[in-house]
N, C-alpha and C positions, 0 to 999 in steps of 0.2 A: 837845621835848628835842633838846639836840644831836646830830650825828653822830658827833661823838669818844668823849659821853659812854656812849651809847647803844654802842657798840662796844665800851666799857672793861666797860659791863656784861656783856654776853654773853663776854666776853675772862673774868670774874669765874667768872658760870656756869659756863664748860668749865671749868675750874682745880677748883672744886668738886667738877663732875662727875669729873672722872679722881682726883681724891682719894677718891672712894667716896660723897660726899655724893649724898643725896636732892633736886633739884631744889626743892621745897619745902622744907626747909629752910632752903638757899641765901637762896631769895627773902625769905625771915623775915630771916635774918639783914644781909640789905642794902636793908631794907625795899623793896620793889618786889612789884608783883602777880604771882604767877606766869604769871598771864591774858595782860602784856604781854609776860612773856617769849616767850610761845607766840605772839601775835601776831607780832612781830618776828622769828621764826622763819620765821613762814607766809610774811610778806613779801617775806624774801630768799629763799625758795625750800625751805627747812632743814627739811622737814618730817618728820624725823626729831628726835625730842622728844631721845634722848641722843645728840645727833653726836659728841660723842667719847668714847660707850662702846662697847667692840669685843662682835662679836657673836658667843659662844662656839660652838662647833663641834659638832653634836650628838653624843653619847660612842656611836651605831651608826651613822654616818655609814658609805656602802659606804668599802675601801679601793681604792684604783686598780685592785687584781685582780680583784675583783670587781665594779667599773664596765667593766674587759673583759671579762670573762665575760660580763655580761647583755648588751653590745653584740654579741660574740660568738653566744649564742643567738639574738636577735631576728634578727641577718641570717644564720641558715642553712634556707637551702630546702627542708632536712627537715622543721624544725622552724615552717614559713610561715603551718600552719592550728592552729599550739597554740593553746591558749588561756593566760593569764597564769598560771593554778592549775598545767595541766599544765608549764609552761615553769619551773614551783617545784620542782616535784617529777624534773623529766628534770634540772636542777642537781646537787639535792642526787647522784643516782643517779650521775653522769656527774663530778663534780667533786668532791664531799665537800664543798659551801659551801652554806649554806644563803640565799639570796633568796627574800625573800616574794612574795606572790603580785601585792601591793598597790605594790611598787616595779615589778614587770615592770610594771602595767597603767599608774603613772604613766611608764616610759620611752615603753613604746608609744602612749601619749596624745600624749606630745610628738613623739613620730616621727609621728603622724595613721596607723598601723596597729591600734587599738582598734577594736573593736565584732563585728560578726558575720564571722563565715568559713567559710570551704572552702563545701560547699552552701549554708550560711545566709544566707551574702554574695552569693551570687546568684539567691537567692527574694526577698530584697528587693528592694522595686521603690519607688523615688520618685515619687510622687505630689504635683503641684504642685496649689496652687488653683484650681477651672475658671474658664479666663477668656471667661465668657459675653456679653463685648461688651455695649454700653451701650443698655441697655431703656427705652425714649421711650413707649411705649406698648402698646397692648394683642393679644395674638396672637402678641405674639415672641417669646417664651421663656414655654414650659410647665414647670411642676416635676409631678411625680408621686412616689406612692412608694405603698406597701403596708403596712396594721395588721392584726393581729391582732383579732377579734372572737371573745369568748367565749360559748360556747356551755352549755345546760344540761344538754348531756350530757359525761362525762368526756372530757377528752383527746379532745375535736373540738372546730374551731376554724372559724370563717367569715372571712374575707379582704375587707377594704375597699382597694379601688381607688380613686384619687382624681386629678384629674387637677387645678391650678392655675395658672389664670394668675399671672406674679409681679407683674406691675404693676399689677393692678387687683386683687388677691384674689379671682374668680370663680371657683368650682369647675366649670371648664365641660363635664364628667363626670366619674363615679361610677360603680364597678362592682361587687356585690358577688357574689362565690364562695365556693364550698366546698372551691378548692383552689386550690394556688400553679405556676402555670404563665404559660410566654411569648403564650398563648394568649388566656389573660386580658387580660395586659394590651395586647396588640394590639389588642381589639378596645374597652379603654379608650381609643385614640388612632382609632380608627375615631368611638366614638360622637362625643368632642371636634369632630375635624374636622368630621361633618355638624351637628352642634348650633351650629355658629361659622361653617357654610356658607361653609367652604374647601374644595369641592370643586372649582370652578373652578382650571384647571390654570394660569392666570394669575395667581391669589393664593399669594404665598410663605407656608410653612406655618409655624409657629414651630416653631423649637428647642428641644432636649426637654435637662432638666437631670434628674438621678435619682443615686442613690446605687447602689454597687456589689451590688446584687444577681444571684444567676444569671437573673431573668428580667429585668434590665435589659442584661445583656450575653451572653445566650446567641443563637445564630448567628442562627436564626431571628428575634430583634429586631430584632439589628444588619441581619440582609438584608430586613425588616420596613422599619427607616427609611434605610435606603439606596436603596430602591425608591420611597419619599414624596420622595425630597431633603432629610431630616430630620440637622440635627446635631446628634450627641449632644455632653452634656458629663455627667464623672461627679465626685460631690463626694469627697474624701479621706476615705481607713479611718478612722472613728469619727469623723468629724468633721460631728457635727448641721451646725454652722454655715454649712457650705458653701451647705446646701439649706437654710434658717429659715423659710422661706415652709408648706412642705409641712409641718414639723414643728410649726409653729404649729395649722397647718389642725387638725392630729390630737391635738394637745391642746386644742383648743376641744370636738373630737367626742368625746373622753372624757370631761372636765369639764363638760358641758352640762347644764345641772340635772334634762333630763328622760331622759336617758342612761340606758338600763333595765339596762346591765353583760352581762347575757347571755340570749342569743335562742334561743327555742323553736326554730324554724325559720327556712330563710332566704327562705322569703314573708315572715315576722315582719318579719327585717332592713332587706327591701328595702322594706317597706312604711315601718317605722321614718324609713330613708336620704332615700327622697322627699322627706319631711315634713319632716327636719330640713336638709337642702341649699337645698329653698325659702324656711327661715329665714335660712340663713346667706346665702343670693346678695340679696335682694331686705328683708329685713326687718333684719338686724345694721349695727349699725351698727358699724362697720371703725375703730377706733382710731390704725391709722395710714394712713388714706386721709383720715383729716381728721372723720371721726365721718359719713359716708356709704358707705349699701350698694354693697359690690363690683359687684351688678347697673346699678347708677347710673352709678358711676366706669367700668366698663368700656362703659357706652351713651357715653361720653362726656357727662356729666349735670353733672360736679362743677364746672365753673367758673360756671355757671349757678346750682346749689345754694348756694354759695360766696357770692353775689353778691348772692341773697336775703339769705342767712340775717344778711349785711356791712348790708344796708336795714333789717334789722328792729334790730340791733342800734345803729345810728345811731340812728333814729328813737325806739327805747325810751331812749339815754340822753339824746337833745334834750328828750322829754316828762318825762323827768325833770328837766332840769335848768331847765324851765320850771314846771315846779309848784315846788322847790324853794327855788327863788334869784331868779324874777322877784314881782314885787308879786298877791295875789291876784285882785286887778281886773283885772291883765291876762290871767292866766289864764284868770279864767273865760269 
């Protein structure tokens, strides 16, 4: 279609439009698709469906005195820790005009003064992503954290300690207590280190990832791994994600089909723990380490494993494809 005619239409359209007419209508009556008119709208940029209908004024729109007044309130330093509710109500009191509570909080959005204040604005604290530098392999970055185990007597509770490697999923200690202290888990990163035989003052130790618990950041830990040369890093308030390694661990230990839910005692526990950690390092096979045990991946085993498992799968489809598709004489 031409350029002229194509312009006479939309020239048509408006004329319509500012006469009150329905855009479809319109389009009936000068046989054309509505579709094309909207297209050729999009095209020249028009993406406003009625461009020449004006757009009415809404009938509680502030008037100019009261868009000085709310500006008025927001910048007086009396008024710096209200909240939008109270800055509704110190109006009405002070002015005899009533603004709602819902226009203060959109002015203040657009000024970027929204959210928390006076004390609340400085208990917040921002917390970035830990950036735990890039994990090549095995000993570098430990995750830990602390579950809950239930107990057959009321309201006691036994404490699983866990220590994991993140790149190989090795649980390379386990601790379990009958109570939550920095104590405990110091001497979780004691057993790790001799079980990993990084006592040699020559081998760098891995860095410890953990979420914000008091026994992860009470003085004593932090001067704990200060003393190792240990870096901590901590994952964000509520945020599993940070740490998915360790959380994985502790829903496997829940979900375990032979998970007995709650322990007479904690000989029971520990005895339980042994038995099921030896499952998990040496017998599980690890979903995302490629379907081989954490105990393998972190001997350094997998590209070996790997390699095999590449030979047998070769070789099972060449025998197949010789029984199948070659002549049975030659097969046999």
């Amino acid at each position: 279609m031409s350029g002229n005619l194509k312009d006479l239409l939309l020239e048509l359209v408006d004329e319509g439009l500012k006469g009150g007419l329905k855009q479809k209508r319109i389009c009936e009556l000068l046989q054309i698709s509505e579709r094309r008119i909207q297209r050729w709208r999009h095209q020249e940029g028009q993406l406003n469906r009625r461009p020449a209908a004006k757009t009415a004024k809404p009938y509680n729109a502030l008037t100019p005195l009261e868009n000085k007044i709310v500006n008025g309130m927001l910048s007086s330093r009396e008024l710096a820790d209200a909240s939008c509710r109270v800055l509704s109500v110190k109006t009405m009191e002070r002015t005899g005009y009533y603004i709602s509570p819902v226009t203060f909080w959109q002015r203040m959005k657009t000024k970027g003064i929204n959210g928390a204040r006076g004390i609340y604005a400085k208990r917040r604290e921002k917390h970035n992503k830990p950036d735990t530098g890039t994990v090549t392999g095995p000993n570098q970055l430990w995750s830990w954290d602390i579950t809950h185990l239930r107990t057959t007597t009321k309201y006691q509770y036994y404490y699983l300690y866990a220590l994991l490697d993140t790149h190989t999923r090795k649980t390379v200690a386990w601790y379990v207590s009958d109570s939550l202290n920095s104590d405990c888990a110091q001497t979780l990163w004691d057993m790790g280190i001799i079980n990993e035989n990084l006592l040699d003052k020559d081998k760098t130790l891995p860095r410890s990832l953990s979420d914000r618990g008091s026994q992860m950041r009470s003085r004593s830990t932090k001067f704990f791994f200060n003393t190792l040369g240990v870096t901590q890093y901590f994952s964000r308030p509520r945020t599993p994600n940070d740490n998915p390694q360790i959380e994985s661990l502790f829903s496997t230990v829940k979900n375990y089909p032979d998970y007995p839910g709650r322990f007479a005692s904690l000989e029971e526990a520990q005895k339980y723990f042994d038995k099921f950690f030896n499952w998990y390092n040496n017998e599980h096979y690890h979903t995302s380490l490629g379907m081989i045990t954490p105990a393998d991946y972190h001997a350094g085993k997998a590209p070996e494993i790997k390699a095999e498992r590449k030979r047998i799968r070769e070789t099972t489809f060449l025998r197949r494809h010789q029984y199948n598709c070659l002549p049975k004489s030659a097969t046999a």
